[in-house]
C-alpha positions in Angstrom: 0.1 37.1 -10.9 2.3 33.9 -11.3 2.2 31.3 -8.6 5.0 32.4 -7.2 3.4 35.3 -6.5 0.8 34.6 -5.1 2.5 32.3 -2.5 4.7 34.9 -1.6 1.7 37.5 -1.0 -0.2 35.5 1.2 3.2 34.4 2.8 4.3 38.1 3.4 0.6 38.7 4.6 0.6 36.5 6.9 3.9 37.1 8.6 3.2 40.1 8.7 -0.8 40.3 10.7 -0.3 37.1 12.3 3.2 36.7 13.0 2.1 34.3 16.2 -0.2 31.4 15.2 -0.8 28.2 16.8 -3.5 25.8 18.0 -6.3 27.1 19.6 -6.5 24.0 21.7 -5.7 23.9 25.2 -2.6 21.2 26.2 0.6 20.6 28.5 2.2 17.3 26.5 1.6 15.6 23.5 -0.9 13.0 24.8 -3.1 15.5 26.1 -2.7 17.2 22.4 -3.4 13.7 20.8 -6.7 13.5 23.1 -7.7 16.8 22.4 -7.1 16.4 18.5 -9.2 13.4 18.5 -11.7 15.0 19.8 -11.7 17.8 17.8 -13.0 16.5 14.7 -16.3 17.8 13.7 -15.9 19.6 16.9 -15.2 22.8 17.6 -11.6 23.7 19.8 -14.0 25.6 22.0 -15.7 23.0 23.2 -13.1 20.5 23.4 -11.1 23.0 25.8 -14.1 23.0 28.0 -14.0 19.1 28.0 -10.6 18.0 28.2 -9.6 19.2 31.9 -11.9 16.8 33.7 -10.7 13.9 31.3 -6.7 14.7 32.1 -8.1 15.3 35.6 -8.9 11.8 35.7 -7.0 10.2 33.2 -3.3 12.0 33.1 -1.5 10.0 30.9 -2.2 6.8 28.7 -1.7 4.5 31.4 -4.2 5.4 32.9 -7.0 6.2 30.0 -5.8 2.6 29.2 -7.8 1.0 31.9 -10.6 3.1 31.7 -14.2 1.5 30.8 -16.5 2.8 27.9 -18.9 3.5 30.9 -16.5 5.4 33.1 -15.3 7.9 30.0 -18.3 8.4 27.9 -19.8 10.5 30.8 -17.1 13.0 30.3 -17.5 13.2 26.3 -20.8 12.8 25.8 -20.8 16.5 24.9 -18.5 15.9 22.2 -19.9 15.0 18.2 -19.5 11.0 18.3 -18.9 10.3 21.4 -19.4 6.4 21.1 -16.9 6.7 18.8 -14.6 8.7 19.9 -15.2 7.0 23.6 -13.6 3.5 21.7 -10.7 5.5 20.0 -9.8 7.1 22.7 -9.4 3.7 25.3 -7.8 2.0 21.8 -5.1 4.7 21.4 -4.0 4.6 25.0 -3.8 1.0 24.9 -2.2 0.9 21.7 0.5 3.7 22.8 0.6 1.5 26.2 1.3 -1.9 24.3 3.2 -0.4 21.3 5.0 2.2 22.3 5.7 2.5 25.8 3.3 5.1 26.7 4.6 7.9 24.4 3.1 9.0 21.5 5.5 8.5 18.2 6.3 11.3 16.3 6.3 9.8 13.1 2.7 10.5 10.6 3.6 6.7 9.8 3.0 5.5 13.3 0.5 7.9 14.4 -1.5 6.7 12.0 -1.9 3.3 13.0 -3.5 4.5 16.6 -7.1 4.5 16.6 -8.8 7.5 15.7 -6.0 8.7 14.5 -6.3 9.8 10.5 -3.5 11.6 8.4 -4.8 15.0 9.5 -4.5 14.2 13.0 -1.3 12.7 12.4 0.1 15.6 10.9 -1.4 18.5 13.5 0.6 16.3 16.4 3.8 16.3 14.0 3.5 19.8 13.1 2.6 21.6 16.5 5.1 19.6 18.9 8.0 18.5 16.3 7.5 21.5 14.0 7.8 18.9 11.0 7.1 20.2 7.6 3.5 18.3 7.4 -0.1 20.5 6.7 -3.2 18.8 8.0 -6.1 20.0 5.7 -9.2 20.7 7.7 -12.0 22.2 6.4 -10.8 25.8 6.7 -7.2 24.9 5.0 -8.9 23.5 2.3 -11.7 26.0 1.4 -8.7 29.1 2.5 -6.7 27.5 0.1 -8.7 26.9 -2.6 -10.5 30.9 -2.4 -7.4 32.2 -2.2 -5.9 30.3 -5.3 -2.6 28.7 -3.8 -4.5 25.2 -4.9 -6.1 24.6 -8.0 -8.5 22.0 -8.8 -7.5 19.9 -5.4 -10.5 18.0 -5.2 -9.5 16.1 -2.0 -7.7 16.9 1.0 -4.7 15.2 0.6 -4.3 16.7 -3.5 -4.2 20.2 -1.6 -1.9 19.2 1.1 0.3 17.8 -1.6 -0.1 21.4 -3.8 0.9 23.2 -0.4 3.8 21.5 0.9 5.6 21.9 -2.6 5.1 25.9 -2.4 5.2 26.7 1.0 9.3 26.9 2.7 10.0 23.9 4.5 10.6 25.9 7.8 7.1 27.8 7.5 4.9 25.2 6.9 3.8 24.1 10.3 3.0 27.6 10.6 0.9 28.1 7.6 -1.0 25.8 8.8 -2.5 27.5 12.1 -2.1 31.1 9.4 -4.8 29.2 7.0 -7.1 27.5 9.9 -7.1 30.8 11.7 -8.4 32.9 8.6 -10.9 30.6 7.7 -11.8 30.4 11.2 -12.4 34.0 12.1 -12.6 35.8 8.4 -13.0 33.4 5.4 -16.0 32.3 6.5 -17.4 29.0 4.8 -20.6 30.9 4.7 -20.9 35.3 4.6 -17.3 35.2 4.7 -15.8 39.1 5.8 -14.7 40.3 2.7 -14.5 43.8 3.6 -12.3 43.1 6.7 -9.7 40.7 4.7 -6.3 42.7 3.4 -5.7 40.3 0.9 -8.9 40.2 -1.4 -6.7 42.2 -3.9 -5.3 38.8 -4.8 -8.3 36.6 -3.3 -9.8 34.4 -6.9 -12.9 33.8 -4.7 -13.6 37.7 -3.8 -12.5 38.9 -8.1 -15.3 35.9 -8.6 -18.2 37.5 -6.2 -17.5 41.3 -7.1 -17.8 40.1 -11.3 -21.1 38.8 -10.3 -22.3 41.8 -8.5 -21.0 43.9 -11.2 -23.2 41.7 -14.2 -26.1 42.1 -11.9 -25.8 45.8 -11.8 
């Protein structure tokens, strides 16, 4: 199977068994995405959804999370992984979006980036999910989804498979893919006892052709 190929079967896959996919995290605008992103790293969307309503509760846009104290928002993430941290970048980006760019959040990766807390990935979920720009953030699950299923070879970092992914993946279903990879690795391509038997496309999967040889030397 050429590379072609194989893009175009997990493509057709996709469309086909997940032909809605999107974030899993609960939001009305794109500040309360940008909140919710940053708090999602190392974090699941699960949990973050449970969080986030008492923040934009008390803090609906970035005017307000602008003025707010370290000792007045930490109470509300301390649930969170990193909250000190995540307490700071949170205050920081409002102030900077406040100060910088009156109170909206920029739609550019370039000038995302430059917020606190705010990495490339991050940058690229807000592009991706409210601009439908052709950018993939690789997460954990994009990255090992990726790499099992053989649509990037020997990316040893995140960006070297977001790179491999944007050149074979359409322009206009990229921001899609996305969510389709995150998703799978989510709920079937596990990182650990990953379900095998209930994904339709181990015929082409290297990881699964790898496991099932090593069964097979062991028998």
């Amino acid at each position: 199977m050429t590379r072609k190929e194989r893009y175009r079967t997990v493509i057709d896959y996709f469309q086909q068994h997940m032909p809605v996919a999107e974030t899993e995290l609960i939001y009305d605008d794109p500040y309360e995405l940008l909140v919710s992103v940053i708090l999602s790293a190392q974090c699941t969307d699960k949990r973050v959804n449970i969080t986030t309503p008492a923040i934009f509760e008390k803090y609906p846009t970035a005017n307000e999370l602008s003025k707010a104290t370290f000792e007045e928002l930490f109470p509300l993430i301390k649930s969170i992984s990193y909250p000190n941290n995540k307490t700071k970048h949170l205050i920081g980006m409002a102030n900077m979006l406040m100060s910088d760019f009156d109170g909206k959040v920029p739609m550019t990766v370039d000038e995302l980036v430059k917020l606190p807390g705010v990495g490339r990935k991050t940058a690229n979920v807000i592009t991706s999910v409210i601009d439908a720009q052709p950018n993939m953030a690789v997460d954990t699950h994009v990255f090992r989804v990726s790499a099992r299923l053989g649509l990037t070879v020997k990316a040893t970092t995140p960006f070297a498979a977001e790179k491999q992914l944007i050149q074979n993946i359409p322009t206009e279903l990229i921001h899609k893919a996305h969510h389709w990879l995150i998703l799978h690795g989510r709920y079937t391509c596990l990182a650990r006892n990953p379900k095998c038997s209930e994904c339709g496309l181990k015929a082409i999967c290297k990881y699964y052709q790898v496991q099932e040889k090593k069964k097979a030397e062991k028998e």
